[in-house]
Wavefront OBJ file of the C-alpha trace (Angstrom):
o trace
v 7.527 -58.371 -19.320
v 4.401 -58.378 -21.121
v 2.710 -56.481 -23.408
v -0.128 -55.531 -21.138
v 2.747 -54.179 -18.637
v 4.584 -52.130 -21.385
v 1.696 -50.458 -21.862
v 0.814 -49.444 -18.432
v 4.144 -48.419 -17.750
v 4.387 -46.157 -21.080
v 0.678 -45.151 -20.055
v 2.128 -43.890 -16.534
v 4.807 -42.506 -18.157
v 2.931 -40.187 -20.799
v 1.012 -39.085 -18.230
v 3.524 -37.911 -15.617
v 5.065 -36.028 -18.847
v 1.185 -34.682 -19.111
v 0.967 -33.439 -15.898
v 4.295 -31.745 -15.905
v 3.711 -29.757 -18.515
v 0.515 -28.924 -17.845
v 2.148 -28.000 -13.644
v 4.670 -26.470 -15.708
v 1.711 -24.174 -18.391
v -0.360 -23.258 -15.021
v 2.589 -21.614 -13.268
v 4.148 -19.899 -16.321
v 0.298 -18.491 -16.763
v 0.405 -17.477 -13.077
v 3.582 -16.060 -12.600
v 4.245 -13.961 -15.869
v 3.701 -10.046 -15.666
v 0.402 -9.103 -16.654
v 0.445 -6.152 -19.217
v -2.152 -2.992 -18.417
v -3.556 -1.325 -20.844
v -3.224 2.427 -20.930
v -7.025 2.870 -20.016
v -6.627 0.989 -17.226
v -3.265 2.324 -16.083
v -4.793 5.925 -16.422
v -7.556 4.548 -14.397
v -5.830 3.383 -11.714
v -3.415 6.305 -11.493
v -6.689 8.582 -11.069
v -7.915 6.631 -8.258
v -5.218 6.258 -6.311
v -4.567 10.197 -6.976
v -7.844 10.187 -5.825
v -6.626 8.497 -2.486
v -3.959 10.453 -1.862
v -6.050 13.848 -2.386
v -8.731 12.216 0.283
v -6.022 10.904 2.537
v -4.242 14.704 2.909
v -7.487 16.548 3.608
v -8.111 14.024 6.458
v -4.229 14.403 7.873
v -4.446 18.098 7.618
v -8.122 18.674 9.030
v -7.882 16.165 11.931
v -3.754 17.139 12.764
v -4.387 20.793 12.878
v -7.524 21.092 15.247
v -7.977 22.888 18.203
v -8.573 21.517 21.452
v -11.737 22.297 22.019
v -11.646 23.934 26.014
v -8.682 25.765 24.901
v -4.816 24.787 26.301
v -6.219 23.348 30.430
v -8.227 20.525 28.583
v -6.560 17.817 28.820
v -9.260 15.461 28.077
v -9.700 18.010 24.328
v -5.895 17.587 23.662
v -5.898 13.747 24.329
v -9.133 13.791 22.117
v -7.170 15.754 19.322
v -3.773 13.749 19.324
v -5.857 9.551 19.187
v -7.641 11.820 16.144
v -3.892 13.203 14.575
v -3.059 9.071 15.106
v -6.438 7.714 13.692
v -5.841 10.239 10.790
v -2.359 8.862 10.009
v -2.740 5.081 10.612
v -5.997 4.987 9.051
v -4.704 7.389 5.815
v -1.796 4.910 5.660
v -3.861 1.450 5.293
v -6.255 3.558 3.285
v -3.787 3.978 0.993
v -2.154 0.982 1.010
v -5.491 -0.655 0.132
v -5.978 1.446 -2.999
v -2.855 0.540 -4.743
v -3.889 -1.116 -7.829
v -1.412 -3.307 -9.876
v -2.337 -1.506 -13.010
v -1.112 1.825 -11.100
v 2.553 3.098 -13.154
v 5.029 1.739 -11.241
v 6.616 5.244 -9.825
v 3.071 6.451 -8.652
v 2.645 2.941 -6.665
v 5.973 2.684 -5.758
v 5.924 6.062 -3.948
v 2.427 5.898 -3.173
v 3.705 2.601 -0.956
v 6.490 4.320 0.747
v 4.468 7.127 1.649
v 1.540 5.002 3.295
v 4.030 3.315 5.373
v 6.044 6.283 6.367
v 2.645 7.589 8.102
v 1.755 4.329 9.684
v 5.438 5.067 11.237
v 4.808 8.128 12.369
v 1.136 7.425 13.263
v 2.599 4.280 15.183
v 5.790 6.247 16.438
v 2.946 8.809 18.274
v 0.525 6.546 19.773
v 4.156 5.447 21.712
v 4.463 8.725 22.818
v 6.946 10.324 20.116
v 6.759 14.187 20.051
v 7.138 16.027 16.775
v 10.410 17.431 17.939
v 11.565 13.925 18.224
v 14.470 13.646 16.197
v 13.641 10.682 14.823
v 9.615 11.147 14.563
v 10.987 14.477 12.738
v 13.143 12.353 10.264
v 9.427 10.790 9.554
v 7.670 13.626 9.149
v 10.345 15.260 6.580
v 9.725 11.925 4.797
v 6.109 12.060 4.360
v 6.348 15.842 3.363
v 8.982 14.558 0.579
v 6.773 11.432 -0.146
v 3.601 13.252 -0.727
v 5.729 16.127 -2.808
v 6.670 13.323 -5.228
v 3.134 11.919 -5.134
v 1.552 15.319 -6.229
v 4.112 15.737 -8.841
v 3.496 12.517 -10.354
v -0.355 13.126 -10.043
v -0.483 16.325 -11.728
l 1 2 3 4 5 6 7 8 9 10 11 12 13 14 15 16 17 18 19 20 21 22 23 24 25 26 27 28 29 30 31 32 33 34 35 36 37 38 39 40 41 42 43 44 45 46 47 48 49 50 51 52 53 54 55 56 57 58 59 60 61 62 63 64 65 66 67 68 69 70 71 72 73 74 75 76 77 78 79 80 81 82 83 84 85 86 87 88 89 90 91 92 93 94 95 96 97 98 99 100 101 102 103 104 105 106 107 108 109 110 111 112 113 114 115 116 117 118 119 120 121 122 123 124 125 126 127 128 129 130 131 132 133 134 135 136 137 138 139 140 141 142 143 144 145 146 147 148 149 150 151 152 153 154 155
């Protein structure tokens, strides 16, 4: 073997050993936890409290209306229940959307579980679940315990 071929092998060699560690640097960089500072923690627990306060006056303005040509208007209550859904589903993704990865981990965390639980139930009703559904009711006992712990954490 030459001398010309030691060197291109060592040459290959070094480099594969380059570009490991440097494969190896850009998914350490990638993949550790980033750490928040307290600012922006506080900032994105205010926002998504924020959320959440915009999301519940939307569920409990467009879930508690009245059908407009009183309890015969059919067209008014199916106008009413697509808004209950559109308030729900639209609440839930809403929230989901806000979630910041600087939010504290319980306020996210529950902040999650409730935006999902009213997708469920938006979903669940747009199938034609009923409130005294026992399992739609299961949902709605859910969110009411979901957005409890929200508020708490929020305050």
């Amino acid at each position: 073997m030459s001398v010309t071929q030691i060197i291109a092998i060592a040459a290959v060699v070094i480099g594969l050993i380059a570009a490991g560690i440097g494969g190896y640097a850009l998914y350490a960089v990638k993949n550790q936890d980033k750490k928040y500072t307290e600012a922006e923690q506080d900032t994105a627990k205010i926002a998504l409290c924020d959320a959440m306060k915009t999301v519940s006056k939307g569920i409990a303005i467009n879930t508690n209306l009245a059908v407009p040509g009183g309890p015969d208007d059919t067209t008014g209550a199916l106008a009413v229940a697509a808004n209950a859904r559109l308030a729900l589903i639209t609440g839930g993704q809403y929230l989901l959307n806000r979630i910041d990865p600087a939010a504290p981990a319980d306020l996210a965390t529950a902040a999650r579980k409730y935006a999902n639980t009213l997708l469920d139930i938006g979903a669940a009703a747009t199938a034609g679940s009923q409130t005294d559904d026992p399992q739609q009711k299961v949902r709605l006992d859910d969110a009411g315990a979901d957005s409890k712990q929200i508020n708490d954490i929020c305050k």
